[in-house]
C-alpha positions in Angstrom: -53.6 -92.7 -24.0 -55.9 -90.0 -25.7 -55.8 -87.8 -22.2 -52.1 -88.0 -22.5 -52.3 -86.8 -25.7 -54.8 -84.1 -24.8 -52.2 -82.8 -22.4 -49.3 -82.4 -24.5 -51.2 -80.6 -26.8 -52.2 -78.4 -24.3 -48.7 -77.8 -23.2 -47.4 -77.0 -26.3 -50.0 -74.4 -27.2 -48.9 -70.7 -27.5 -52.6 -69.7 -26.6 -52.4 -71.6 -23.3 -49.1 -70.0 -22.0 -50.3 -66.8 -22.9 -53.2 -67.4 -21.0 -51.5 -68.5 -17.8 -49.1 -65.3 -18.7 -52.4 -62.8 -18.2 -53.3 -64.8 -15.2 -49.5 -64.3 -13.6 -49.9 -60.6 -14.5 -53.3 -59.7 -13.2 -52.0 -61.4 -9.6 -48.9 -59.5 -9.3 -50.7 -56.5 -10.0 -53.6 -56.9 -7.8 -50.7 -58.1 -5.3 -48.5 -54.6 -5.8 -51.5 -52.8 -6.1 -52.9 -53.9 -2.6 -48.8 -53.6 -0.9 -48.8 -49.6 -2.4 -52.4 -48.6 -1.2 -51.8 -50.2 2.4 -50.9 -47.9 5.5 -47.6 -47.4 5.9 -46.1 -45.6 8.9 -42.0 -44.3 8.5 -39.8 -42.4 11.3 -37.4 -39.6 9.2 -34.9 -38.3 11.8 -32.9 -35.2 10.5 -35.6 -33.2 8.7 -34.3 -29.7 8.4 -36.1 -26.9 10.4 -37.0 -23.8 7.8 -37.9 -20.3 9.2 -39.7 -18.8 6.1 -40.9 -15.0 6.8 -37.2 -13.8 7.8 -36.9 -11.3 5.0 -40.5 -9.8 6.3 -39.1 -9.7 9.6 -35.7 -8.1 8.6 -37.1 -6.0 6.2 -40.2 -4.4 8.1 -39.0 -4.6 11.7 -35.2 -5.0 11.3 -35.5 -8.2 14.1 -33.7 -11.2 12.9 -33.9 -15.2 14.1 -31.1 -16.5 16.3 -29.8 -19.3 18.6 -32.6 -21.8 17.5 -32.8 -24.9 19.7 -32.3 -27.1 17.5 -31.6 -27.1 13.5 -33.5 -30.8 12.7 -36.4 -32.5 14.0 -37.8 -36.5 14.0 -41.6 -36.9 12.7 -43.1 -40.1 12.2 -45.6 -40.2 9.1 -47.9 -42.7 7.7 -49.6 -42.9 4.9 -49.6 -45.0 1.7 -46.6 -47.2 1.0 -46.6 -45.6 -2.4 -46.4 -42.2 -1.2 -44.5 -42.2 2.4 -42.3 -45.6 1.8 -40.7 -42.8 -1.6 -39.6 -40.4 0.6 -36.1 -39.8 2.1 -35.7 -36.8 5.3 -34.5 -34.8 2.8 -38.0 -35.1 1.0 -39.5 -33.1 4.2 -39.4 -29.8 5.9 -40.4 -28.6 9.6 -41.6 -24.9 8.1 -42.1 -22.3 11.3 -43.6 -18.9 10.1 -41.8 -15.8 11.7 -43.4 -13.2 9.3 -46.0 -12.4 12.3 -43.8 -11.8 15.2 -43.6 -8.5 16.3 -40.9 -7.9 19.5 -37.6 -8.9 20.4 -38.1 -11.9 22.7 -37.4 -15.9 23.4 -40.2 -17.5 21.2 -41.0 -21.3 21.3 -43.3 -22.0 18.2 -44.8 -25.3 16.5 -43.9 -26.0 13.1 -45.7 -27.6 10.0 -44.5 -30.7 8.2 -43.9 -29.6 4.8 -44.2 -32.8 2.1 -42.8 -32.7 -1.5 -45.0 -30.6 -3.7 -47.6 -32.4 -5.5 -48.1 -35.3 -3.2 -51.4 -36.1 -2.7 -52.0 -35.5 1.2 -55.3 -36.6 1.6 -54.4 -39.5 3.5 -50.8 -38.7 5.1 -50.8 -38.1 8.5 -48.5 -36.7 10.7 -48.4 -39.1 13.8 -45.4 -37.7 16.2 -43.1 -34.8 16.2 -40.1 -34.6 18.3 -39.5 -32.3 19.6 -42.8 -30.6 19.0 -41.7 -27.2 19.4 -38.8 -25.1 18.8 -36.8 -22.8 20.8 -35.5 -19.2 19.4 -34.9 -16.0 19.7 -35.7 -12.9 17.9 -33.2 -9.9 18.5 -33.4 -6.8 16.7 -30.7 -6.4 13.9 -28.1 -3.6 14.7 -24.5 -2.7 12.9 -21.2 -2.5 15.1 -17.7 -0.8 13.2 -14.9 -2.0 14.6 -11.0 -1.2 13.9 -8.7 -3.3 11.4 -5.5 -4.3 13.1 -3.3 -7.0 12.7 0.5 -7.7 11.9 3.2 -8.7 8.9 4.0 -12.5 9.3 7.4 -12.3 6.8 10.3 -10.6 7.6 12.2 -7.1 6.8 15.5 -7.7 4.8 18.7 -6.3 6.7 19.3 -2.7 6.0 15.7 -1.5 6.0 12.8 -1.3 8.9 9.0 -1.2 8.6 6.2 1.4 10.0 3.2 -0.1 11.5 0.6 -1.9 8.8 -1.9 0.2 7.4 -5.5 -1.5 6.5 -7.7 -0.1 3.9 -10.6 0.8 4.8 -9.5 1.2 8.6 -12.9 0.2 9.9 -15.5 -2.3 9.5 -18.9 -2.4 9.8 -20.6 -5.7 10.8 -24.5 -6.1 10.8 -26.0 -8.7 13.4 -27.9 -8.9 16.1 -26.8 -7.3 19.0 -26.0 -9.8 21.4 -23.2 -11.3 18.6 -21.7 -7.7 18.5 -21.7 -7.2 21.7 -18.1 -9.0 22.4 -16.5 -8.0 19.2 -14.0 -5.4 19.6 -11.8 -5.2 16.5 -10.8 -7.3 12.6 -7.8 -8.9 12.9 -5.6 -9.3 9.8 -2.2 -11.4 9.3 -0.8 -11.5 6.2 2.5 -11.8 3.9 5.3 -14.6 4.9 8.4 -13.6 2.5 11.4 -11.5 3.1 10.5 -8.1 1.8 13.1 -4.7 1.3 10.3 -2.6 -0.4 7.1 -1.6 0.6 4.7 -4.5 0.1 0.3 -4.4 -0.4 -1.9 -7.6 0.0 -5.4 -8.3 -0.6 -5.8 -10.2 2.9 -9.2 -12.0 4.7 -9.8 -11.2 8.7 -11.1 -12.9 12.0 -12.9 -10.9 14.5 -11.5 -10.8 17.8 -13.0 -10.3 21.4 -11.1 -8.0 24.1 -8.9 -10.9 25.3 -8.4 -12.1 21.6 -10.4 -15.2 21.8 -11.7 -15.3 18.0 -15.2 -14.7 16.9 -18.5 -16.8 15.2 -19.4 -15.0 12.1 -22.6 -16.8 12.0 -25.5 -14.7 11.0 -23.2 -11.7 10.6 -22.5 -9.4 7.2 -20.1 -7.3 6.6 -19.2 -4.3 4.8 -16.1 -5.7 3.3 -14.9 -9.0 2.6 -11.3 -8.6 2.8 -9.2 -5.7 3.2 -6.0 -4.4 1.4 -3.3 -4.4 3.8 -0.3 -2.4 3.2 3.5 -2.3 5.3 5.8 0.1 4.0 9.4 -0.5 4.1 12.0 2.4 4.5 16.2 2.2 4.2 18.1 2.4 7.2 21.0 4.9 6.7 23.4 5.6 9.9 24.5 9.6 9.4 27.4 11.5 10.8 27.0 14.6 12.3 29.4 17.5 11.9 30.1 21.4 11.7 31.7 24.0 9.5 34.6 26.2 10.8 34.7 29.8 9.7 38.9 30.1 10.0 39.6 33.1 11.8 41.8 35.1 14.7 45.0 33.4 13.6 43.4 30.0 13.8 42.2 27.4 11.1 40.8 23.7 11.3 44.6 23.1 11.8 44.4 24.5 15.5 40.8 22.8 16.2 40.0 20.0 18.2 36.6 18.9 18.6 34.2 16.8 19.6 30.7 15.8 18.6 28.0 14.0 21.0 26.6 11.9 19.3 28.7 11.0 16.4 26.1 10.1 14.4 22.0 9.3 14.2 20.3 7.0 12.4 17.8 7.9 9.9 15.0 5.9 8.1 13.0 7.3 4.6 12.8 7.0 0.9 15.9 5.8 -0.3 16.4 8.5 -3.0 16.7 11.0 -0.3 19.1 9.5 2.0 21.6 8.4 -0.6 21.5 12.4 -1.2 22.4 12.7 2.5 26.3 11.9 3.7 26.0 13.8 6.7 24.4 16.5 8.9 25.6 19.8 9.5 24.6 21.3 13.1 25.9 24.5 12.5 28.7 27.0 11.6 31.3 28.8 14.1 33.4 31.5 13.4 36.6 30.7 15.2 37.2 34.4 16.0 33.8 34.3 18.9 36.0 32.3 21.3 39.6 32.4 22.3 40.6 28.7 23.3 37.3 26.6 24.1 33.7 26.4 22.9 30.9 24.0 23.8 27.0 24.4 22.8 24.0 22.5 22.1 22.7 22.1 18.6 19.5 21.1 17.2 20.0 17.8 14.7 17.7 19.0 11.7 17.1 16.8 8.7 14.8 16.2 6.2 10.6 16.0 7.8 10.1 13.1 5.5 13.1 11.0 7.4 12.4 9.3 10.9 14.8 9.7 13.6 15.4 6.1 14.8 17.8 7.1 17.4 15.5 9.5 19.1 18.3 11.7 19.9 17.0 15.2 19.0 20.4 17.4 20.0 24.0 17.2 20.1 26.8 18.3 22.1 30.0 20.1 20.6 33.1 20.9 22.2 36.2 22.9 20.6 39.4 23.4 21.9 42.1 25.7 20.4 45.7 24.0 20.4 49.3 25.5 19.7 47.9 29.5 20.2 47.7 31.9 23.1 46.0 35.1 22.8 47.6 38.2 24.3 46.0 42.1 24.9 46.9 45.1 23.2 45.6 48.3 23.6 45.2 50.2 20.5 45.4 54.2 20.0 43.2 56.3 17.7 46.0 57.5 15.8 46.0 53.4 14.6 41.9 53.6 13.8 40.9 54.4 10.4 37.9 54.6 8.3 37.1 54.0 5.0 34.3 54.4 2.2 32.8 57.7 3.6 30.1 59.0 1.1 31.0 62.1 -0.5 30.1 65.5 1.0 30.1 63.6 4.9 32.8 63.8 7.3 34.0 61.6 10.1 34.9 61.9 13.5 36.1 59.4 16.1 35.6 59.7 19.3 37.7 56.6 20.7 40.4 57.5 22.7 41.9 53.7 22.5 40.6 50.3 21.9 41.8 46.9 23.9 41.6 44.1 21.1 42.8 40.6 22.3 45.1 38.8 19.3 45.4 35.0 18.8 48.6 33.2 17.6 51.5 31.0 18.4 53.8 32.7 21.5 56.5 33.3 18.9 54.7 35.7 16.9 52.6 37.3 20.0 56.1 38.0 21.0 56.9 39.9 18.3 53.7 42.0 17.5 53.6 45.1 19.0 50.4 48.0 19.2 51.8 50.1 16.2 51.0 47.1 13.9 47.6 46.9 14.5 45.4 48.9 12.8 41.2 49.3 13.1 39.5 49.8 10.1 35.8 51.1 10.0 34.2 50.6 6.4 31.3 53.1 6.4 30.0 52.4 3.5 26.6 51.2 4.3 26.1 53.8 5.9 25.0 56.0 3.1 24.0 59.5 3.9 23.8 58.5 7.5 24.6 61.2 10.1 25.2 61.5 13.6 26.9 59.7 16.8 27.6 55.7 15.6 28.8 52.4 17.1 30.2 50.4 13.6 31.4 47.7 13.9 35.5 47.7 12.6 37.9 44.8 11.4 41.4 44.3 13.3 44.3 44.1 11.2 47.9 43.0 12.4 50.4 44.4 10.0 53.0 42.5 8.9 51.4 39.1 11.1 49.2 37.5 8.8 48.4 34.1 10.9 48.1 36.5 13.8 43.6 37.9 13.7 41.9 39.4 16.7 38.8 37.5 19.0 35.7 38.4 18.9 34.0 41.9 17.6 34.7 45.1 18.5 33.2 48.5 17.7 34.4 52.4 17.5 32.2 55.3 18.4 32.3 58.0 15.6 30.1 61.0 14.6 29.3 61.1 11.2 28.5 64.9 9.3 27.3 66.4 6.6 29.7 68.3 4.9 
């Protein structure tokens, strides 16, 4: 009965439970103490390969690292639970120094296990690598420019037309090493998707291309621009007639004039405050008196150098016809030549015995005109104080006739004296 006693006591003391307390502590920690300082051995698969010494190598002999075998490695540690059983793959680094390599060549090289920085390595260790070496190449750095090209995905609004995209700047330069230039032959650009009627600029990103199109790596590339600025410029589609002026003349006007006009019109592409200036194009001016019933000649088409010919048709053809006239010959005496405007203190002379003038109108008045009405008229007045034998050039007139005129030009020889 007093041992019983004894032992409850005992068991309801606060000294005793803090005593077996202590003792519970102390074992866990000599316990935890003895799992943490044990070897441990860990496998960490994954653990990033790091080239350090890449800026010496670019820098001092413009050689750069490519194509490595292989980017991660598998090491299997040991070393104190309390150290190695912490880390993650993350926690290490397979470190391979370039700084000392000298020529372009295929290199296989050991790395070194890099721990976490202040670890206390004294007893880590290393036990397998794999694989133990890596494979890579060291190719000297070199710069390739190469030509921006590329196309407008949207479309051009009816009534308008596009010139070819321009690219700003039209090159680029890419900086690499020279076996992943080697296949790149120009920066392709694609940009815009909207309907567009004026001239439209983007701010647009590039692929590179190889010959047959296939697209590019950029990988360990630069370049000298990110993007480029690619502009298409949009111009108003205008279709213009073509035409000519008629001098009236010889007893004919636009009235007696059939013609035609091959082609009837071109079409022309610009600014469109210049061609809403322009309603057509005027090839050129005949004087109906230089033929007597039909005319045909080739014209230039000339319009403004800041318009594009979309129709590529550079002349045109015209053809006149007189209608409702005849011409008929006369033959006119001196006593019907005249001249006029002589400067004061000259005399004149002419020499023409008669002239034969060919007249245009309708075959009722032809009928009627006879050689006393027509008259040649020399006006000498340019001529000044000119003297001697001349050729001028003299104007037919048809008395009493006045749809009646003469074809072509005709000239007098005169003399021309002093006093």
């Amino acid at each position: 009965m007093k041992k019983t006693n004894i032992m409850t006591k005992l068991y309801n003391s606060k000294a005793f439970w803090l005593v077996i307390a202590l003792l519970a502590s102390v074992s866990l920690w000599i316990y935890i103490t003895g799992q943490e300082s044990e070897e441990y051995q860990q496998t960490f698969r994954g653990v990033r390969v790091d080239f350090v010494g890449e800026d010496i190598l670019l820098n001092s002999r413009n050689m750069v690292v490519i194509d490595p075998s292989t980017s991660t490695v598998t090491v299997e540690v040991s070393g104190p639970r309390r150290i190695v059983g912490r880390w993650s793959s993350n926690d290490l680094i397979a470190q391979i120094d370039v700084s000392k390599l000298t020529q372009s060549a295929f290199t296989s090289m050991q790395y070194t296990v890099k721990f976490p920085d202040g670890t206390d390595t004294s007893n880590v260790k290393v036990r397998s690598k794999t694989p133990e070496t890596v494979n890579f190449m060291v190719s000297a750095q070199t710069k390739k420019v190469v030509p921006v090209v590329g196309s407008f995905e949207g479309s051009v609004a009816e009534g308008f037309t596009a010139e070819a995209p321009e690219f700003e700047p039209s090159t680029i330069t890419i900086y690499g090493p020279e076996t992943y230039l080697k296949d790149i032959s120009r920066a392709w650009v694609e940009f815009g998707s909207q309907e567009i009627n004026s001239t439209y600029s983007a701010a647009s990103p590039y692929v590179l291309l190889n010959e047959e199109g296939d697209e590019c790596s950029t990988t360990g590339l630069s370049f000298s621009e990110d993007t480029v600025k690619a502009t298409i410029r949009i111009l108003e589609v205008k279709e213009i007639p073509l035409d000519i002026n008629l001098i009236p003349g010889a007893g004919a006007s636009e009235e007696n004039v059939k013609y035609t006009i091959e082609p009837k019109s071109i079409t022309l592409a610009g600014d469109s405050a210049v061609l809403s200036s322009i309603n057509k194009i005027s090839l050129a001016t005949i004087d109906l008196r230089d033929f007597s019933s039909t005319f045909s000649d080739t014209y230039l088409i000339k319009y403004d150098d800041g318009l594009k010919n979309l129709s590529g048709i550079t002349e045109a053809n015209v053809k006149i016809e007189i209608v409702g006239l005849e011409t008929r010959d006369f033959s006119v005496s001196r006593d019907n030549m005249i001249y006029t405007n002589v400067t004061d203190g000259y005399s004149v002379d002419i020499l023409t015995e008669s002239l034969k003038v060919t007249l245009r109108g309708t075959p009722e008045q032809l009928q009627e005109v006879r050689s006393d009405n027509i008259r040649v008229v020399a006006d000498l007045k340019d001529y000044n104080t000119t003297t001697g034998q001349l050729l001028p050039e003299v104007k037919i007139q048809v008395d009493g006739f006045t749809d009646v005129g003469a074809i072509d030009h005709y000239t007098i020889n005169i003399v021309i004296k002093k006093g």
